[in-house]
C-alpha positions as a printed Julia matrix, in Angstrom:
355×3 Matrix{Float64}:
  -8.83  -14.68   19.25
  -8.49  -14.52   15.56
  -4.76  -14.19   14.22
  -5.8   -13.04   10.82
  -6.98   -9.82   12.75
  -5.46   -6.82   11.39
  -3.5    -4.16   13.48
  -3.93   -1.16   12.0
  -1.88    1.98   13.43
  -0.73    5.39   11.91
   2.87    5.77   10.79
   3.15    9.09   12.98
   2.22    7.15   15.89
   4.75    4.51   15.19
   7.33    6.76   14.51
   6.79    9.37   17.66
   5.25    7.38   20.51
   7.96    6.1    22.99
   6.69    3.87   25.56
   7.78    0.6    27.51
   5.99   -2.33   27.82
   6.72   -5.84   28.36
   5.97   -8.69   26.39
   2.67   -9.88   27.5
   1.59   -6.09   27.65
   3.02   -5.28   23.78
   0.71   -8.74   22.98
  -2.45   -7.16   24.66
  -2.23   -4.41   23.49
  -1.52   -5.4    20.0
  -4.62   -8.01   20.31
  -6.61   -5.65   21.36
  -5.84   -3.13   18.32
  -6.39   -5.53   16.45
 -10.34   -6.11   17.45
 -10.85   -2.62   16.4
 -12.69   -2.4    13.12
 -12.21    0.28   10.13
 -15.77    1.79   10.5
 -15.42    2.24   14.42
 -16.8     5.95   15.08
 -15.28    5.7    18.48
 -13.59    2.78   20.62
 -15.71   -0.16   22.27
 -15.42   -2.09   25.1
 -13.43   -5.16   23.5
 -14.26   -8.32   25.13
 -11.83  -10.96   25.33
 -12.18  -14.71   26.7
 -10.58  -15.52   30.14
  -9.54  -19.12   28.3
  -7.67  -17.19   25.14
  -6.49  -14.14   27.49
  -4.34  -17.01   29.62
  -3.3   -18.17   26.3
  -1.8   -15.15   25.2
  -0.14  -14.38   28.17
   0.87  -18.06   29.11
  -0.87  -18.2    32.45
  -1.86  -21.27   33.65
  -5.44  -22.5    35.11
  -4.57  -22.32   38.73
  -4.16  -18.72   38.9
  -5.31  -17.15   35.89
  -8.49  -14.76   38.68
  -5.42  -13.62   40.52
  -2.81  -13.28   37.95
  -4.91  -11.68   35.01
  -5.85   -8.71   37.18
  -2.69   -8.34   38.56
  -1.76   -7.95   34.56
  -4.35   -5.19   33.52
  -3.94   -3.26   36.78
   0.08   -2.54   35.75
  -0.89   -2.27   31.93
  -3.16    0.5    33.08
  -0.24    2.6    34.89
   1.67    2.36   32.08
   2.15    6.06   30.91
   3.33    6.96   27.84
   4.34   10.2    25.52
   3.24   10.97   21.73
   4.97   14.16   20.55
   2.66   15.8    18.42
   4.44   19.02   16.61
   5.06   21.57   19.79
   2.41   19.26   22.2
   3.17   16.24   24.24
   0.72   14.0    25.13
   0.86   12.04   27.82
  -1.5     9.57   28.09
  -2.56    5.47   29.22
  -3.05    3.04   26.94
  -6.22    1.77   28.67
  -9.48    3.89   29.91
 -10.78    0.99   31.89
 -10.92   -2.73   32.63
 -13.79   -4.91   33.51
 -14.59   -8.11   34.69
 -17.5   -10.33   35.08
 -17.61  -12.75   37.86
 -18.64  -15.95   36.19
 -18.86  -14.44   32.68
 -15.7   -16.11   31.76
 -14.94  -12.46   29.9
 -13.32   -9.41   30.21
 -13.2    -6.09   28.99
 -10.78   -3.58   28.01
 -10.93   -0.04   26.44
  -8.29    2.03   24.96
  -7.98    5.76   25.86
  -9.6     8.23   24.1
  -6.43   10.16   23.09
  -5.35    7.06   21.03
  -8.25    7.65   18.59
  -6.72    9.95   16.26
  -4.12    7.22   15.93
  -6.46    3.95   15.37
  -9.59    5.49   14.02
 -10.48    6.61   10.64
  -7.58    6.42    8.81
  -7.39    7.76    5.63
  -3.64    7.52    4.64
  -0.37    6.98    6.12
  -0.92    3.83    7.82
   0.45    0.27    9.03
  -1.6    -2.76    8.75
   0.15   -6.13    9.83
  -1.94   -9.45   10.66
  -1.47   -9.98   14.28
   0.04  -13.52   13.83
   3.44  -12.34   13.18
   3.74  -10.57   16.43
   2.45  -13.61   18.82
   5.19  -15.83   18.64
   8.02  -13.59   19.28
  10.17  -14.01   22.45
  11.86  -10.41   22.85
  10.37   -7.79   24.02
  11.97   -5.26   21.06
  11.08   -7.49   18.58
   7.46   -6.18   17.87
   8.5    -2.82   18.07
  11.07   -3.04   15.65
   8.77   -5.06   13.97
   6.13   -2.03   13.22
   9.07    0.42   12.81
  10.27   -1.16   10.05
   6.68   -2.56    8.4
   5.69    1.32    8.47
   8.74    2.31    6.59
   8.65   -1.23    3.91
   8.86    0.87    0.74
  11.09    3.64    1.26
  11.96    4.88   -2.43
  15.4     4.56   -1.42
  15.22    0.39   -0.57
  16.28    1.68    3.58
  15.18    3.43    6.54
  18.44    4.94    8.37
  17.84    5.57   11.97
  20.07    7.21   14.09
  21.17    5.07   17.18
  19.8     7.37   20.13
  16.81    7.56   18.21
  16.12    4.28   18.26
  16.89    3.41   21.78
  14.32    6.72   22.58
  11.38    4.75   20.2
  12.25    1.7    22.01
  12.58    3.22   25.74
  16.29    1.19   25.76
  17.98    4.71   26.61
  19.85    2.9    29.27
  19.62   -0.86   28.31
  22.97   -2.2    27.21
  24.98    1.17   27.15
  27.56   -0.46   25.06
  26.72   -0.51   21.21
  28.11   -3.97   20.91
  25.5    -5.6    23.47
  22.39   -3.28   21.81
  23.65   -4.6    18.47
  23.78   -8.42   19.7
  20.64   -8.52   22.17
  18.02   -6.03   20.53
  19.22   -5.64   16.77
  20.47   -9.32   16.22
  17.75  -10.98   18.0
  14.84   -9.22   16.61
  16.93   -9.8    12.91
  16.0   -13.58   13.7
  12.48  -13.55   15.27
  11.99  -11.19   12.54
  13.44  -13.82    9.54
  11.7   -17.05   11.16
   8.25  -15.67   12.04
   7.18  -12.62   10.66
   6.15  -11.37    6.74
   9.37   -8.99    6.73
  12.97   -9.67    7.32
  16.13   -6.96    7.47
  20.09   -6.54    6.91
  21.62   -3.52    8.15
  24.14   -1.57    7.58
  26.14    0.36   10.72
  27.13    4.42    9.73
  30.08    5.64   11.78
  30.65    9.16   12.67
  34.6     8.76   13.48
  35.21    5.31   15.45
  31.19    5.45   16.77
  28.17    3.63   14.95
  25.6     6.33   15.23
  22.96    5.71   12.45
  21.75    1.95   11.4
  20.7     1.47    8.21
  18.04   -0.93    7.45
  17.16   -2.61    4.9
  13.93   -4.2     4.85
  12.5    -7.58    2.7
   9.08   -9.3     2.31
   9.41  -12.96    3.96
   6.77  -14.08    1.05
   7.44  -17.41    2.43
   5.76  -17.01    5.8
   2.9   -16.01    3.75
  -0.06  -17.77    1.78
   0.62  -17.95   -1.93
  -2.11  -16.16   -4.06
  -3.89  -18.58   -6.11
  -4.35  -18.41  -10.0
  -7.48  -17.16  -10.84
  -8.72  -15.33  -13.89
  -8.08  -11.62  -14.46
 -11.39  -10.56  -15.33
 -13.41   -9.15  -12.76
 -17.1    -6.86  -12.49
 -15.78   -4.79   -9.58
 -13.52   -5.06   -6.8
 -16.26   -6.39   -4.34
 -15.85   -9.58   -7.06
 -12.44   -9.54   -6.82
 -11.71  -10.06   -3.42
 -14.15  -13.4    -3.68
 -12.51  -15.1    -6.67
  -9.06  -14.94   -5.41
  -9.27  -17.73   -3.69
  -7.1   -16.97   -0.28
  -5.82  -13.6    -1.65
  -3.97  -12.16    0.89
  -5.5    -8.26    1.7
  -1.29   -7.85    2.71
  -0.51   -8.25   -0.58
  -3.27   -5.74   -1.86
  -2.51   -3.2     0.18
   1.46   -3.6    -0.35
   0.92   -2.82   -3.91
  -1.36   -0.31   -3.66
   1.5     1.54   -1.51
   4.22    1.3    -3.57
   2.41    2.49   -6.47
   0.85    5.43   -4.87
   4.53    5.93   -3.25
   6.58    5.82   -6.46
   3.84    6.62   -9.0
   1.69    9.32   -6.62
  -1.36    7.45   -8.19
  -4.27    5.5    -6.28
  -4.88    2.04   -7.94
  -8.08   -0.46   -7.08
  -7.99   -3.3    -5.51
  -8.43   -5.08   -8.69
  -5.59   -3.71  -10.75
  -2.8    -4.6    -7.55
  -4.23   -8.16   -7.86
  -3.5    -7.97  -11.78
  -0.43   -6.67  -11.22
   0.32   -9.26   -8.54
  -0.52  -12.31  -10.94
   1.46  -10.82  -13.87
   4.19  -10.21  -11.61
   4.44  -13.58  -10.43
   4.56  -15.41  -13.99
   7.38  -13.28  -14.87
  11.08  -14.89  -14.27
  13.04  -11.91  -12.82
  12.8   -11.76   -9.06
  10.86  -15.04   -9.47
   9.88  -16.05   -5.96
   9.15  -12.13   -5.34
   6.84  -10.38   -7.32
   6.93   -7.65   -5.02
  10.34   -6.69   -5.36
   9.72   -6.59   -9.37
   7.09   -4.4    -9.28
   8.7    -2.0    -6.9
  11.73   -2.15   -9.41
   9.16   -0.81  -12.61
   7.56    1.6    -9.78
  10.68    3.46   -9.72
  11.64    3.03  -13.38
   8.21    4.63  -13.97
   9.53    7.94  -12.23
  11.57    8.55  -15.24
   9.12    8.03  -18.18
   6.35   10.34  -19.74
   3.77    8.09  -18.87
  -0.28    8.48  -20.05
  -2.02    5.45  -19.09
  -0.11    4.17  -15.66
  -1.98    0.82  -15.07
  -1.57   -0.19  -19.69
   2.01    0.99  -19.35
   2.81   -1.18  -16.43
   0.58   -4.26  -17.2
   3.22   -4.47  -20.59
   5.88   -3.79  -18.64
   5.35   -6.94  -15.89
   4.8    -9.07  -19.59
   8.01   -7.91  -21.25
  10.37   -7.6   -18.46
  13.78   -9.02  -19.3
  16.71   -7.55  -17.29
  17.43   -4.95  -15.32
  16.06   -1.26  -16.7
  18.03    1.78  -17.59
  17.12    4.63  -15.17
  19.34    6.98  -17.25
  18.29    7.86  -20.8
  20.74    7.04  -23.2
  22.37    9.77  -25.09
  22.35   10.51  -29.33
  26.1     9.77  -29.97
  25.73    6.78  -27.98
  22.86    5.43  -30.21
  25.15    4.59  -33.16
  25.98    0.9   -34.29
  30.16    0.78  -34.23
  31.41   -0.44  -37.46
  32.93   -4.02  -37.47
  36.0    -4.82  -38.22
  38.32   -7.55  -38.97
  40.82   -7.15  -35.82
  43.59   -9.02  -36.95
  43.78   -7.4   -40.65
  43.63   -4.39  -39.13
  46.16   -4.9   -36.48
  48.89   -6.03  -39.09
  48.08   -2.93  -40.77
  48.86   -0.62  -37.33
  51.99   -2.68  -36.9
  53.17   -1.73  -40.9
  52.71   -5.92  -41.65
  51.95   -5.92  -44.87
């Protein structure tokens, strides 16, 4: 079970599917997303290995025929609801589950309605590397997790989700009915798992409506720590194929992080090459040192505001040259002239009628 898999889901998905699973069943289920590849015309049977299926759900050897079963057999009645403009789908996560006496294997495939959703994906989508999901201890924390990953670079630095809302995407309608035991066991919690294990961390901010905290705002960070660092390599590369082999250890997060905030701020499609140029100029340059990605999000949105003709030129000079903060506003004519200097205390004498 490889925990550089990717999980690759739609945003939509993420953001209207309400279901409730536990634990063990979120870490399944997320495995098993993971196993499914980009060019997959339709879903497989996914085989997984008794020995790393009791490891993922911390089953022991004594009863992992008895207890493994039991498992699937309440994933599979698991119901849950995507709301899909004026339809609601209702639907398993699982088709079927099979096992092979003696095989030391067993098989699981997702429903066919979840296709749309983990298939062919041309835009719009979340891709996270299943290691930062295993370790977590609460339940809400990899849900969180993906709501927030799928909304990482927001133009406006948050994602503000109203507080029903949020217990609805986490099926937590009636867990902890006071705000102040939601905020400390779901929002608090996951804050932590989130900071010590996974790529992304968050602060929030509560919105009141009167006395009540009805809308959290979130706002979410890379954790470039919990990640490899990119290694320096040269910047000249035949084709992208090339690229991804001289970077030694390049991380495809990092890749396709860029990629989205330049398509999100710019509304321009870059190659894989150019986000890794922009990734090692990035990183040489002292403002934000220790994250690149926050820099170039910071010229993404400067960009918005200039008459730009060659995007990838223009922004290669601009991860070189960058000193201090930029002006989003353009400065106005009578506030382009040089004041004249003066000699302060002459001239106050002369005010004062000194002579």
């Amino acid at each position: 079970m490889e925990k550089n898999y990717l999980v690759t889901k739609s945003n939509y998905f993420i953001m209207n599917s309400s279901y409730d699973l536990s634990l063990e069943e979120q870490k399944i289920i997320l495995t098993l997303a993971s196993m499914v590849q980009p060019d997959d015309e339709e879903f497989k049977p996914y085989k997984f290995k008794i020995s790393e299926f009791m490891e993922l759900l911390g089953v022991d050897t004594k009863t992992k025929y008895t207890e493994i079963p039991k498992v699937t057999k309440e994933l599979m009645k698991k119901v849950f609801e995507i709301q899909e403009g004026d339809t609601l789908i209702q639907t398993a996560w699982l088709s079927g589950v099979k096992y092979r006496k003696g095989s030391g294997e067993v098989e699981l495939t997702f429903s066919s309605y979840l296709k749309p959703y983990m298939i062919k994906l041309g835009s719009m989508f979340t891709q996270y590397k299943l290691a930062n999901i295993l370790s977590m201890k609460s339940k809400y924390s990899p849900r969180i997790y993906e709501i927030l990953k799928c909304n990482e670079f927001k133009k406006q630095g948050y994602v503000e989700i109203e507080v029903e809302e949020l217990r609805k995407l986490l099926k937590a309608d009636n867990i902890y009915p006071l705000y102040a035991d939601f905020k400390r066991f779901i929002i608090i919690q996951t804050q932590k798992e989130l900071n010590k294990i996974s790529d992304i961390s968050f602060d929030f901010e509560e919105i009141k409506t009167g006395r009540k905290v009805t809308s959290i705002r979130f706002f979410i960070n890379s954790n470039l720590n919990k990640t490899k660092r990119i290694s320096k390599e040269t910047n000249t590369y035949a084709n992208d194929e090339i690229a991804a082999t001289v970077v030694e250890e390049l991380e495809i997060d990092y890749i396709n992080k860029i990629k989205a905030i330049i398509e999100s701020y710019c509304n321009k499609k870059i190659s894989d090459k150019t986000a890794i140029d922009f990734y090692n100029l990035a990183k040489k340059n002292e403002i934000h040192k220790g994250n690149p990605l926050k820099l170039i999000t910071e010229i993404a949105e400067y960009s918005t505001t200039q008459n730009i003709k060659n995007l990838n030129a223009w922004f290669k000079t601009m991860l070189k040259d960058y000193e201090k903060p930029l002006q989003k506003v353009k400065q106005l004519k009578f506030n382009n002239f040089k004041g004249r200097d003066y000699d302060y205390d002459d001239l106050e004498k002369k005010l004062l009628g000194w002579d």
